[in-house]
C-alpha positions as CSV (number, residue, x, y, z in Angstrom):
1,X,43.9,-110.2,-180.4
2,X,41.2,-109.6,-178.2
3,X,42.8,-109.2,-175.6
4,X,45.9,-107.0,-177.2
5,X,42.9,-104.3,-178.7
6,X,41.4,-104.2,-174.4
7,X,45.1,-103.6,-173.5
8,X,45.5,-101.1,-176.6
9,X,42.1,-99.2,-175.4
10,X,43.0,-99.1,-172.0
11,X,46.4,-97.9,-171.9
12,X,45.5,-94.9,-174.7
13,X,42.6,-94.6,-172.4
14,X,44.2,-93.5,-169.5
15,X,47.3,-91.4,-170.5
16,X,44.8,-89.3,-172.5
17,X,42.4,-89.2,-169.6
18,X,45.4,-88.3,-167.7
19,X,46.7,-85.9,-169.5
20,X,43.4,-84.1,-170.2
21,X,42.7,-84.3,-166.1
22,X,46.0,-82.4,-166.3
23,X,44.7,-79.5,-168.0
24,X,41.6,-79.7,-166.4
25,X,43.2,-79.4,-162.4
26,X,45.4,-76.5,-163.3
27,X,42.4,-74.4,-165.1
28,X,40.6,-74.9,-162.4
29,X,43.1,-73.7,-160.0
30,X,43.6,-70.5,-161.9
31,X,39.8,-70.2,-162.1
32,X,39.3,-71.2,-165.7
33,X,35.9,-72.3,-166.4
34,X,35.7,-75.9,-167.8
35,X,32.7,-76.7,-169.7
36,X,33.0,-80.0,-170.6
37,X,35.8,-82.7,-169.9
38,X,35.2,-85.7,-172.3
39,X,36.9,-89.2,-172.6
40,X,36.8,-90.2,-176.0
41,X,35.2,-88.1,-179.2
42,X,32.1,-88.2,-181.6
43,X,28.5,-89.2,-180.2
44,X,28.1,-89.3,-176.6
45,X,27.9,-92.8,-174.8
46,X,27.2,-91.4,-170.9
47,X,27.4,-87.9,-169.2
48,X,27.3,-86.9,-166.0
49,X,27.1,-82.9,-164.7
50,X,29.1,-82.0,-162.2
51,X,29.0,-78.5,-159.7
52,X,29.9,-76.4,-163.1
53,X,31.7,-79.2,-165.9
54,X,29.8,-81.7,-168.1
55,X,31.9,-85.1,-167.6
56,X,31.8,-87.5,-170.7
57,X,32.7,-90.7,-172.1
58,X,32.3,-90.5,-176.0
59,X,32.0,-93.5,-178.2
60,X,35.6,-93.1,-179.8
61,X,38.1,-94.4,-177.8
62,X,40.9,-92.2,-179.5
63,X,41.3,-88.6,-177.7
64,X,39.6,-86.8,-175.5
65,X,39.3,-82.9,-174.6
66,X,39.2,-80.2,-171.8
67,X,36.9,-77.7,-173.1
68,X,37.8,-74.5,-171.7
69,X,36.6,-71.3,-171.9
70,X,38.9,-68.8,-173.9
71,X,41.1,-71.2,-175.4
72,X,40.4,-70.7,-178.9
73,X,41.0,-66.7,-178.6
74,X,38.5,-66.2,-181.1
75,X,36.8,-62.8,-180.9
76,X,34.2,-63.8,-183.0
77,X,32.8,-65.8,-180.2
78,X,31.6,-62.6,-178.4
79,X,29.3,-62.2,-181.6
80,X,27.7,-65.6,-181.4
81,X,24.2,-64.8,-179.6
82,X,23.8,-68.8,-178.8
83,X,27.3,-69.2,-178.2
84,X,27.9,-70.7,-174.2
85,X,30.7,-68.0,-173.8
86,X,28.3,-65.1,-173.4
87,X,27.5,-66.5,-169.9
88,X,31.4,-66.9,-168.8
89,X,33.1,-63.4,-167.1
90,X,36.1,-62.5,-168.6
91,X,38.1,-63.3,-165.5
92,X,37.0,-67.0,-166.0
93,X,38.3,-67.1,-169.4
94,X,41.8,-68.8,-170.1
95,X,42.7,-65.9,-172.3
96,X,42.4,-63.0,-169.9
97,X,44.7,-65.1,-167.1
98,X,48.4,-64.0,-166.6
99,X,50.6,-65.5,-169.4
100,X,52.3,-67.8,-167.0
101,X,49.1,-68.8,-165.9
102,X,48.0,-69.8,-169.4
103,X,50.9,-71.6,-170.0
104,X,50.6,-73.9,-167.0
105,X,47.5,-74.6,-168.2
106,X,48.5,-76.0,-171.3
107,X,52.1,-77.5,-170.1
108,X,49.9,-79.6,-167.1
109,X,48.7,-82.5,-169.8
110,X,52.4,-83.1,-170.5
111,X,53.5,-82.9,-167.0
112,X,50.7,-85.8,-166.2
113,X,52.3,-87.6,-169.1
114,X,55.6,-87.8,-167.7
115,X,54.1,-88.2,-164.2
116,X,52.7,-91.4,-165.4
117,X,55.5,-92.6,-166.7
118,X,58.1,-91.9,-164.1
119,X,55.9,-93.6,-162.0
120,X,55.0,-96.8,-164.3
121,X,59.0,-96.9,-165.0
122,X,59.7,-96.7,-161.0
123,X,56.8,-99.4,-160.3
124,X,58.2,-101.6,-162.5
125,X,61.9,-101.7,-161.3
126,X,60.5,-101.9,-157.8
127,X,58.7,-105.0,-158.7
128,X,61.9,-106.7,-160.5
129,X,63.9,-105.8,-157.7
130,X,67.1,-105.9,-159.3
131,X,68.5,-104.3,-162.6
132,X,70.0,-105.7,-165.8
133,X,74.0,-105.0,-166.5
134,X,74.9,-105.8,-170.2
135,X,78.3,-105.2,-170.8
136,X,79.2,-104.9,-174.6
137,X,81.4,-107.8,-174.8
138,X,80.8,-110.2,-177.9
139,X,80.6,-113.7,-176.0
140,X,79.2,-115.5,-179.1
141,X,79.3,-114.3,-182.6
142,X,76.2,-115.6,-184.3
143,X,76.8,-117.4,-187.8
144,X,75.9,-115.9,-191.3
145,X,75.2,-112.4,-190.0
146,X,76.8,-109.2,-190.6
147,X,79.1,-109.8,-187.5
148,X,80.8,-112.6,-188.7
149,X,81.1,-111.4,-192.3
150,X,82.6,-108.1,-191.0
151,X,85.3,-110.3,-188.9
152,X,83.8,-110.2,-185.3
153,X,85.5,-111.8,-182.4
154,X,84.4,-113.3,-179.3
155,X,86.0,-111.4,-176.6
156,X,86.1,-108.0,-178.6
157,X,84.6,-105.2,-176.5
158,X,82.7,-102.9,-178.2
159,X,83.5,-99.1,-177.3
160,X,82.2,-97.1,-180.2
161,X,79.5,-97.0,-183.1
162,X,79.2,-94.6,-185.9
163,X,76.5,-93.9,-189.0
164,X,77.9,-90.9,-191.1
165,X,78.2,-88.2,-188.5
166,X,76.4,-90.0,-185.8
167,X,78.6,-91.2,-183.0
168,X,78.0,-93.1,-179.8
169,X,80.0,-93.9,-177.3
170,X,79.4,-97.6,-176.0
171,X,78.7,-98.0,-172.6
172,X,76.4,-101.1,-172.9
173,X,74.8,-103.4,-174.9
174,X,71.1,-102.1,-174.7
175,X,73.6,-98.9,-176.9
176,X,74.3,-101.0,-179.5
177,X,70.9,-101.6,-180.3
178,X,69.4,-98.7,-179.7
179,X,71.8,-97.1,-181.8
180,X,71.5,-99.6,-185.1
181,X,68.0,-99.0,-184.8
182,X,68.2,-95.3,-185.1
183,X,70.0,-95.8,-188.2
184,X,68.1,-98.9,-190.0
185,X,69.4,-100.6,-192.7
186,X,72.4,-97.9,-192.9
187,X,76.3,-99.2,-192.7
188,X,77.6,-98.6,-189.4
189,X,81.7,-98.6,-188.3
190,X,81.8,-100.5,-184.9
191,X,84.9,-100.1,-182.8
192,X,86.2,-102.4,-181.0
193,X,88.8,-103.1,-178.3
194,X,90.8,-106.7,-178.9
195,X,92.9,-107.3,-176.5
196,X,94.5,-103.5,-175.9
197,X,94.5,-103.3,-179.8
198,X,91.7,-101.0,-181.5
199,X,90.0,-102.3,-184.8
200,X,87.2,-101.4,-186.3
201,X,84.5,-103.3,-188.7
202,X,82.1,-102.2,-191.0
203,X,79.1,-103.7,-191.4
204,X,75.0,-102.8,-192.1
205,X,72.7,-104.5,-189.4
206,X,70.4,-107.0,-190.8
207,X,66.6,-107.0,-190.0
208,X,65.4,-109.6,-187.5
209,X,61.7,-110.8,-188.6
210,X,60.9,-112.4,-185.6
211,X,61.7,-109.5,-183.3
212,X,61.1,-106.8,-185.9
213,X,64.7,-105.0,-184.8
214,X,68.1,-104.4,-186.7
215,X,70.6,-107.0,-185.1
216,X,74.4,-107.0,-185.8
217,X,74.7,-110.6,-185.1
218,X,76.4,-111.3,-181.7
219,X,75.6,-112.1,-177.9
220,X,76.5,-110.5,-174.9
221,X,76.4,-111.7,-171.1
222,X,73.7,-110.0,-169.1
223,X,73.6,-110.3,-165.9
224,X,71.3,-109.2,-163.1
225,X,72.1,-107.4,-159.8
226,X,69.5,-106.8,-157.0
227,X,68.8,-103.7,-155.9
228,X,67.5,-102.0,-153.0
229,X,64.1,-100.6,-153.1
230,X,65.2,-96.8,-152.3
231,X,67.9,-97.5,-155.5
232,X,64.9,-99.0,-157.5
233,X,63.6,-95.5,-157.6
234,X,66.8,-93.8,-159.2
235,X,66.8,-97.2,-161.6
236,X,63.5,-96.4,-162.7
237,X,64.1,-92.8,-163.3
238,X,67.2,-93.6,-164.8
239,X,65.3,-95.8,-167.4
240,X,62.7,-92.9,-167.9
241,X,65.7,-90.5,-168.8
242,X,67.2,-92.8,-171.3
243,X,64.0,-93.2,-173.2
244,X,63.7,-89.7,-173.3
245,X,67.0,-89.1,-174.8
246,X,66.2,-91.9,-177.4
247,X,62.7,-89.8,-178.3
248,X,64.3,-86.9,-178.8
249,X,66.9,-88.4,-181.0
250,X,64.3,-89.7,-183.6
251,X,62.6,-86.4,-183.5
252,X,65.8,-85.3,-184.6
253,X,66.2,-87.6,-187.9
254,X,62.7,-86.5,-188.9
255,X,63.3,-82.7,-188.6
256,X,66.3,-84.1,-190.7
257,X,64.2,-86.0,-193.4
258,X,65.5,-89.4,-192.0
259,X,63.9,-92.3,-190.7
260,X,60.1,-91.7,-191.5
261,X,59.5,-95.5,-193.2
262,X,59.5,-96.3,-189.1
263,X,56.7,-94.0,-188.0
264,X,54.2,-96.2,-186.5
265,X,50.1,-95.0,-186.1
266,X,47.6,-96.4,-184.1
267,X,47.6,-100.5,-186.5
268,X,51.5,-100.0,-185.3
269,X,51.2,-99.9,-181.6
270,X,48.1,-102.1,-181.2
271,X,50.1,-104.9,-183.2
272,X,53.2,-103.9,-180.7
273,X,50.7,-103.8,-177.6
274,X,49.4,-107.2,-178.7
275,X,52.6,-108.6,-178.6
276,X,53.6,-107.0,-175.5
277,X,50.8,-107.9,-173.5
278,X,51.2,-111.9,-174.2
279,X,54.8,-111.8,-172.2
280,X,53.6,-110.2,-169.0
281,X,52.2,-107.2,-166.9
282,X,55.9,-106.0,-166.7
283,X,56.4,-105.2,-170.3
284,X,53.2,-104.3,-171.0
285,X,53.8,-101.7,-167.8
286,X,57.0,-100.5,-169.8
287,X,55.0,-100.1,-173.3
288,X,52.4,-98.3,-171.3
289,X,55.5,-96.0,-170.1
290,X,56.8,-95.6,-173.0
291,X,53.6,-94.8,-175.0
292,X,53.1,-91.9,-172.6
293,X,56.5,-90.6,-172.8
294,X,56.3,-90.4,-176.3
295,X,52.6,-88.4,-176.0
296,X,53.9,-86.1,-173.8
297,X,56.6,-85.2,-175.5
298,X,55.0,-85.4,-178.7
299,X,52.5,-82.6,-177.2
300,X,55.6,-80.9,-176.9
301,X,56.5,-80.2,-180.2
302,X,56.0,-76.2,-181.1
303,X,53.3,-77.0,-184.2
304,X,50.4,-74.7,-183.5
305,X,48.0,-77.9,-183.6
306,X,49.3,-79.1,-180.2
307,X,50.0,-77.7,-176.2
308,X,53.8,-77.1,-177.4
309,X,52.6,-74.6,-180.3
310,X,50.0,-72.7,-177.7
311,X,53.1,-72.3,-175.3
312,X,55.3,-71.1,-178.3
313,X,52.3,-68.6,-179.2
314,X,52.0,-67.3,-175.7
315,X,55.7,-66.8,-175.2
316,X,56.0,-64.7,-178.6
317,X,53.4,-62.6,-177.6
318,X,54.9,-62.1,-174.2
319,X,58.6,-60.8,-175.8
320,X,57.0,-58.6,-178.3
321,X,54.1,-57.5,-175.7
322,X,51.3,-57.4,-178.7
323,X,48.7,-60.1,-179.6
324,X,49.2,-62.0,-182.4
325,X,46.2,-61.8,-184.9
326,X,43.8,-64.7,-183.8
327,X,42.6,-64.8,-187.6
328,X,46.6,-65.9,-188.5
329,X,46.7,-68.1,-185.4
330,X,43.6,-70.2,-186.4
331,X,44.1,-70.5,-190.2
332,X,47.8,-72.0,-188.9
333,X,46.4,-73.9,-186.4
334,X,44.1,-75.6,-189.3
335,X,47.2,-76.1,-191.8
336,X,48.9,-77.9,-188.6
337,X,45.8,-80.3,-188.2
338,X,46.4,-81.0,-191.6
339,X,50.0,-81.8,-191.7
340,X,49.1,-84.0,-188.5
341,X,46.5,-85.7,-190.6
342,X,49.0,-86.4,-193.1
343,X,51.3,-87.9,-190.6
344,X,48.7,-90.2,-189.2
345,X,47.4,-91.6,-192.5
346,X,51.0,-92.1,-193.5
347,X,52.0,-93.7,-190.3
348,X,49.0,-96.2,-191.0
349,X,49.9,-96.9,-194.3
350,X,53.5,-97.4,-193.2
351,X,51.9,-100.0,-190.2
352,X,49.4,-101.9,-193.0
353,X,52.7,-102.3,-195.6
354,X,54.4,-104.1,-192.4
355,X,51.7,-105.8,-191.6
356,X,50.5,-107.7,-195.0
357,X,54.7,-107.5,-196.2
């Protein structure tokens, strides 16, 4: 457990510092003054000033910040006497830069984000040296499980999966997973080839305890091919890409309603990270990966609250050439943190029901 919480700190500790280091290279290359760049919130545990930028490490290992002048576009900052703004020009201030400067200043964190992880996911096929093929082809059908009880064959070759309107072409066996785990606990029509004839089974994937996964019940032969180190780079890329698809697809079944028992807070992943960092560097590499991935494009997302929302702000006020009313942008900005807040503490209740279930 010990261990598992270091891991947890560390990894969250890097892709934020990472991605805050992110905003903090590209303000200063537009000339942004940065007054403090923190690691960490609440009470301060070290600081250190730099040429013009306080650096700090805060006692709350969650978050971090870039504290930039002009980024909160509040005009009632100009009518704070003590406020450290007075002493910025407006040329130094991230709201008198060029549009597309501003938003490379907020996009940057993300970029770092997926930085990190193209790189994690590229280091890590470079040290396997080889990659995984899994061709969906049942080679053992697993007793009492929803395979067998939906009439599953060995030798059938799966080709397609469906949940309602959701289809997926079958290409591989990591598919088949992925895809019953998008849809959890829901019946699913699995297409198979046996021998030249089509059939397909219904059946509703079964939750694995042990693995905490929705299995259908049947094995497949994996095998492993090495790989060059130049291909390595295209594998691990490859595998970035594929996540990203994946991340994007559960965004899409919560902007649908669907699929929010699975949201997972921070209980969720330190249990996960526990677990991952027990079987190795290499998975706990790919969780790391992953974990930033999923930050970045989280940050992504056009709520007000985070960078995507700033862009989507910036980009309205550049079509219809007016400023929006910084008094409507804050007060949404504050009903966003909230609706984030709610997300959180329901994510963690969601991780403690799992937990003590």
């Amino acid at each position: 457990m010990i261990v598992g919480l270091v891991a947890f700190v560390f990894m969250l500790g890097v892709i934020v510092l990472i991605h805050e280091f992110g905003h903090y290279i590209a303000a200063r290359h537009f000339g942004v003054y940065v007054r403090e760049f923190s690691l960490g919130m609440g009470p301060v545990l070290w600081q250190k000033p730099g040429k013009e930028t306080l650096f700090s490490i805060r006692a709350i290992p969650f978050g971090g910040y870039c504290m930039m002048a002009g980024e909160a576009d509040n005009p009632e900052d100009d009518q704070d006497e003590e406020d450290w703004l007075h002493d910025v020009p407006e040329d130094r201030r991230l709201n008198h830069k060029k549009t597309w400067q501003q938003i490379v200043v907020m996009a940057a964190g993300v970029c770092m984000n997926f930085l990190l992880a193209a790189l994690l996911y590229i280091g890590i096929s470079l040290c396997q040296g080889y990659t995984v093929v899994s061709e969906p082809v049942v080679s053992e059908v697993i007793a009492d499980t929803p395979a067998q009880a939906a009439g599953m064959q060995t030798g059938d070759r799966i080709t397609r999966i469906q949940a309602g309107n959701d289809v997926q072409v079958v290409e591989s066996q990591t598919d088949v997973t992925t895809f019953v785990n998008l849809h959890p606990g829901e019946e699913v029509q699995v297409t198979v080839d046996r021998k030249g004839n089509e059939e397909i089974l219904s059946l509703t994937p079964e939750l694995d305890e042990a693995s905490g996964v929705y299995l259908i019940g049947f094995r497949s032969t994996a095998r492993a091919v090495p790989i060059p180190w130049y291909q390595s780079i295209l594998e691990g890329l490859k595998t970035m890409w594929e996540n990203t698809t994946l991340i994007f697809r559960s965004l899409g079944r919560l902007l649908s309603g669907r699929g929010f028992e699975n949201l997972s807070g921070p209980i969720g992943i330190l249990d996960v990270t526990t677990q991952t960092a027990s079987m190795g560097l290499l998975p706990y590499l790919s969780l790391f990966a992953l974990i930033s991935l999923n930050i970045g494009i989280f940050n992504l997302i056009p709520i007000p609250a985070m960078d995507g929302g700033r862009i989507l702000i910036l980009g309205l006020e550049r079509i219809f050439r007016r400023k929006i009313n910084p008094k409507i942008v804050e007060n949404v900005i504050a009903a966003s943190f909230l609706l984030l807040i709610g997300l959180f503490l329901y994510a963690s209740f969601n991780d403690i029901m799992r937990l003590i279930g």
